[in-house]
N, C-alpha and C positions, 0 to 999 in steps of 0.2 A: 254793763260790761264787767267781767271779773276782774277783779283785783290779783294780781299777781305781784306777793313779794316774798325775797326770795334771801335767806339770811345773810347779815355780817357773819362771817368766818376771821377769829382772831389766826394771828400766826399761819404756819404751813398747809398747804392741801396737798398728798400725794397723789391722789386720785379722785377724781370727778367721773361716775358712771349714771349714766342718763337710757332709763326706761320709760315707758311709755303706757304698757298693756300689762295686762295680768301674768300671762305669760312671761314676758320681761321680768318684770317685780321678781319671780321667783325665779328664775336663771339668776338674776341679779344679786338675788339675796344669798344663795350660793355662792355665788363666784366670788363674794364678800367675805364671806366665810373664809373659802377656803385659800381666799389670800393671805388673809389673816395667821392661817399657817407658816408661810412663807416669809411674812414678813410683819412680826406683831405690832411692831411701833406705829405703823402709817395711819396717817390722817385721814380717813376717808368719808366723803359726802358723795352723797345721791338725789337723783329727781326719781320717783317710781311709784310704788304706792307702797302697803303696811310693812310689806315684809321685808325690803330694803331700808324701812323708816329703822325697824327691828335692829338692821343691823348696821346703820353708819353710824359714822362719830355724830355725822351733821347730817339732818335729813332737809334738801329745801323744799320742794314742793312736790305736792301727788296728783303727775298725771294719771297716775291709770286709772281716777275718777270723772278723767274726762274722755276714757277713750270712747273713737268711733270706728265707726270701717263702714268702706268705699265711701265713691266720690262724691255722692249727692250729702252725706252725712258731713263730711270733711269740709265741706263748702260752703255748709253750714254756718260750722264754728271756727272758716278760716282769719275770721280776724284776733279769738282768744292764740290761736297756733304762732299767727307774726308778731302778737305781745309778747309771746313766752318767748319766740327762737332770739327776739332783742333783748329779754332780760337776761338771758341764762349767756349769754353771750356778753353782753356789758360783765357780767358775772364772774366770767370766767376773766376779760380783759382784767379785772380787780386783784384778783386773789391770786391768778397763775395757779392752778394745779401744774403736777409735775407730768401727767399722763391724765387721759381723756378716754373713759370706753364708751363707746354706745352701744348698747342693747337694741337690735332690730327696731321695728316701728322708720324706717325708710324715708318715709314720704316726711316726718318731722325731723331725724337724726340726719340727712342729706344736707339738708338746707342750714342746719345749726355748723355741721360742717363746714362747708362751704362757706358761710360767714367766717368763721374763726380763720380759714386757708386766707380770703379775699383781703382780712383787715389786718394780713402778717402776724396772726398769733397763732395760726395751726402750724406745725412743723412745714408741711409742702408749700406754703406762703413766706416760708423764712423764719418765719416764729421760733419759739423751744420747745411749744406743745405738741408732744405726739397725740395722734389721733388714731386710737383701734376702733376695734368694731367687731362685735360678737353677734351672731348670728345672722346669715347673708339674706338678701333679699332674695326672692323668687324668680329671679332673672332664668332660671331654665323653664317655669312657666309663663311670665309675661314680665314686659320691661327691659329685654336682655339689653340694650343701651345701659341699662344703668349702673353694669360693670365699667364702662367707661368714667362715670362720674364717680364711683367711689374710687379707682385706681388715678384719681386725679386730686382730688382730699386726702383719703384714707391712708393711714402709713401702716396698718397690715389687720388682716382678717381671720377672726376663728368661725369655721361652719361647724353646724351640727353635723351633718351626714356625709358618707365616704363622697358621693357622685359629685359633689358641690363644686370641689376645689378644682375639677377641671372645666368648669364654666365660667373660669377667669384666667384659662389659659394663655389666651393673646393680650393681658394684659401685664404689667410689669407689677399688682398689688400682690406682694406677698399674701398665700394663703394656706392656713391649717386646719386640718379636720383634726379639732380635741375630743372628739367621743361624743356621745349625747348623755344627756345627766342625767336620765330618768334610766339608766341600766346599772346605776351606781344605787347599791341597799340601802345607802343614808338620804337618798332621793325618793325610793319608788314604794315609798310606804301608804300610800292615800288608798287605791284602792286596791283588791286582788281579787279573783274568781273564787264562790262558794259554789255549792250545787245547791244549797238552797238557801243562799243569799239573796237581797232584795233587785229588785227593776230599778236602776239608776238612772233622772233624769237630768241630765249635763247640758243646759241651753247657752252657758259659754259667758262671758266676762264682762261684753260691752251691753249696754245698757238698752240701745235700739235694737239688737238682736236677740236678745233676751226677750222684750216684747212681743216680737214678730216669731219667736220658736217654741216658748211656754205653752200659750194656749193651744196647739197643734202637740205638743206632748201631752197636757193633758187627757185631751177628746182622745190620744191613743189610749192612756191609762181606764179610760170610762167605757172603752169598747169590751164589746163582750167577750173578743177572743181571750182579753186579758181579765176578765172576770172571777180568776181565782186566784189573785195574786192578793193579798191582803194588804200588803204595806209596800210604795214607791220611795223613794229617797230623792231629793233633789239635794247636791250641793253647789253651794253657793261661796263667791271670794269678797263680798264685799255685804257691808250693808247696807249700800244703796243698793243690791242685785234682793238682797232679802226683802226687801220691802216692793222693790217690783214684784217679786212673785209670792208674799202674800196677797198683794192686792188682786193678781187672777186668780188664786185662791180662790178670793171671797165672790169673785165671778163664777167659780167652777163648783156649788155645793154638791153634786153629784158624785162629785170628788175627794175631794179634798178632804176630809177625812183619811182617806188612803195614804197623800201623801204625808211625808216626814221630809221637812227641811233640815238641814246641818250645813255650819259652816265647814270650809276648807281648810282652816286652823283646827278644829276637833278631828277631821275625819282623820289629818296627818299625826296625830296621838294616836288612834287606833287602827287604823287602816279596814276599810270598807268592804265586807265581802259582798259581791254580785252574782247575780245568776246572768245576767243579761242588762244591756244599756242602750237609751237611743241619746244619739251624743251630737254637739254642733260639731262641724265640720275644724277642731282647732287642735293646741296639743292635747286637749283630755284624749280626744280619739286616740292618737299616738298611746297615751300613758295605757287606756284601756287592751287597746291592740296587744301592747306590751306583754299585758297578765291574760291572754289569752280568752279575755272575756268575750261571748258574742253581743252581737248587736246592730244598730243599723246609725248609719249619718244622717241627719235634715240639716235642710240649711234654706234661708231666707234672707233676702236682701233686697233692697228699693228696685223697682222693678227696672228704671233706666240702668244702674250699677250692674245690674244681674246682664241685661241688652247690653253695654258696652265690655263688661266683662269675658262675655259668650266671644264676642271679635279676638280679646286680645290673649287668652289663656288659650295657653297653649298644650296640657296637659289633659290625657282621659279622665282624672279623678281629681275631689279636691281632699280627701283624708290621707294623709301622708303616709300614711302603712301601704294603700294600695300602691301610691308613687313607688316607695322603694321596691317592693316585691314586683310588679312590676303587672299584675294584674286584680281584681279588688277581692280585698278583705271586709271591708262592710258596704254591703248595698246603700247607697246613695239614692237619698231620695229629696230636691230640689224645688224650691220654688212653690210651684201647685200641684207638683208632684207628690208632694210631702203629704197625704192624705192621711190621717189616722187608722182608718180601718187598714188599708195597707200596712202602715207602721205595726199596728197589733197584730196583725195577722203574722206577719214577719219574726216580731218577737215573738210571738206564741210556739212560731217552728223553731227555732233556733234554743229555746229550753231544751231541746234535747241535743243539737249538735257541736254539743263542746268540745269534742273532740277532734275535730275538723280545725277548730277555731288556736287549738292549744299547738298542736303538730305546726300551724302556721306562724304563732305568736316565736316558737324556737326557731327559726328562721329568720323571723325580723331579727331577733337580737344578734343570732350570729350576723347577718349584716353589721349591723350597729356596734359591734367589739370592737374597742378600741383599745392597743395595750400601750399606746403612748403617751405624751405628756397632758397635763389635766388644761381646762382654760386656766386656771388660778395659773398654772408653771410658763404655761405661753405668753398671759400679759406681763407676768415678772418677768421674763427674758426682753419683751417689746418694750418694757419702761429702759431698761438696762442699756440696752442695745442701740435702743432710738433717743432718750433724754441728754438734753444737753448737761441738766443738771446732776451734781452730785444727788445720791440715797440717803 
């Protein structure tokens, strides 16, 4: 079993923000940032992974080296999850921060919730501690109950996207759409569109999906249709994701040659030009979508998660470009769907329809304008508003 310990913090905590996923990490590590603007003195610790380590005063522990996704995986490693949501909770009972965000990741930050509400330290239990929450769960795809359960912890919520905030309408949870951060310049530097920039291969964060989507980008990269692309790029956020994908490397020598690994810290120094991408179904899609790059979605998952899944998603797509627009922007291809020669064949075409793809990407973004206040301005207004405590 893992060991989980979780530092002494001398003196004050202003803020306590709890990530999970890669994704987190870097919302996270932003929203730290640009608190920071607001308000330079505060104490601030985090759970997430590098890039929040990067930027808190105190970093205590990195989940997003254990994250997973869906239910057979989670089920897995559900007794590391009940170690953690008791320690960081003892945690919190010790030190008192003054304000609590959580970062998405739902199925962990629910429950940490909820402890802190049940044992009278979160605000809605009587406690001093407000409790936010950045970035909403999926409830207009599947789970819509579980508006009820955060408008019963949570003492107020930032979404990314405009549609979000009215899928908690019959609930009393304060809710704000702050803009998405990947339309902000000091954000959306990792990758952009060349015309003859490299084939991007994006298989995503968590570790079992990484597995289950590399070798299937590969055998695209090795098909013939793409047989004149010279060089592939995979990047990568972590180095345990690097060392999974050398090691199907060293499975793939037909390959592998081609590809070029980088991490996610280099590619954000120079920003990555693409000609085309096959991307997991997660925010890289979104950020892709964004710069108008084409390309196509895979996605893979345990095949019960996938069958329970199918029941309860309630949405036509799972790349979140198609969601907002309202019809698809990258073909989706699923499961056993996911066949390589299909994938090649797809990207092969799509080298020439970038202009289809670019006309679409200014559309998403008009969606996604937001000229209001940033999340940094929103959770300093939620500490103010909601803390018992003096600043």
């Amino acid at each position: 079993m893992d060991r989980i310990e979780l530092m002494d913090v001398h003196g004050r905590v202003d803020l306590l923000l709890i990530a999970a996923e890669c994704s987190g990490d870097e919302l996270g590590a932003g929203l730290i940032a640009d608190y920071r603007q607001l308000h330079q003195n505060a104490v601030i610790c985090a759970v997430g992974g590098i890039q929040m380590a990067a930027e808190a005063d105190h970093f205590l522990h990195n989940m997003v080296s254990r994250s997973v996704m869906g239910i057979v995986e989670v089920l897995r490693h559900w007794r590391f999850f009940y170690n953690f949501i008791q320690k960081i909770v003892a945690w919190v009972e010790k030190h008192r921060p003054k304000c609590i965000c959580f970062i998405d990741s739902p199925s962990l930050n629910l429950r940490i919730a909820r402890e802190l509400v049940e044992r009278g330290i979160g605000k809605k239990g009587g406690g001093p501690i407000p409790l936010c929450y950045y970035v909403a769960p999926q409830i207009w795809a599947w789970k819509p109950r579980r508006r009820f359960v955060m408008a019963k912890y949570i003492d107020a919520l930032a979404v990314l996207f405009p549609f979000e905030a009215e899928s908690f309408a019959d609930t009393s949870l304060p809710v704000t759409y702050t803009g998405h951060p990947l339309l902000r310049t000091a954000r959306a530097g990792l990758v952009h569109y060349e015309k003859n920039g490299k084939i991007l291969l994006l298989p995503g964060s968590r570790k079992t999906v990484v597995r289950r989507l590399f070798p299937t980008m590969l055998a695209a990269a090795a098909d013939g249709a793409l047989s004149d692309v010279r060089e592939f790029l995979c990047l990568y956020p972590t180095e345990d994701i690097r060392q999974i994908l050398h090691a199907e490397l060293v499975n793939a020598p037909n390959v592998a040659e081609k590809i070029k690994l980088i991490s996610i810290a280099e590619a954000n120094q120079c920003s990555v030009g693409a000609q085309a991408v096959i991307v997991n179904a997660g925010t890289m899609s979104l950020r892709c979508a964004l710069e108008g790059i084409p390309g196509v979605i895979i996605y893979r998952t345990h095949p019960a998660t996938y069958w329970i899944g199918k029941k309860l998603v309630k949405t036509p797509y799972l790349g979140i470009a198609s969601i907002l627009l309202g019809y698809e922007f990258y073909p989706e291809y699923l499961q056993n769907g996911a066949q390589p020669k299909i994938l090649a064949e797809q990207v092969a075409r799509f080298l020439r329809a970038r202009k289809e793809f670019a006309t679409i990407a200014e559309e998403l973004r008009r969606i996604l304008t937001h000229p209001g206040e940033t999340t940094a301005q929103w959770l300093r207004t939620c500490f103010l508003d909601l803390s018992d405590n003096s600043d």
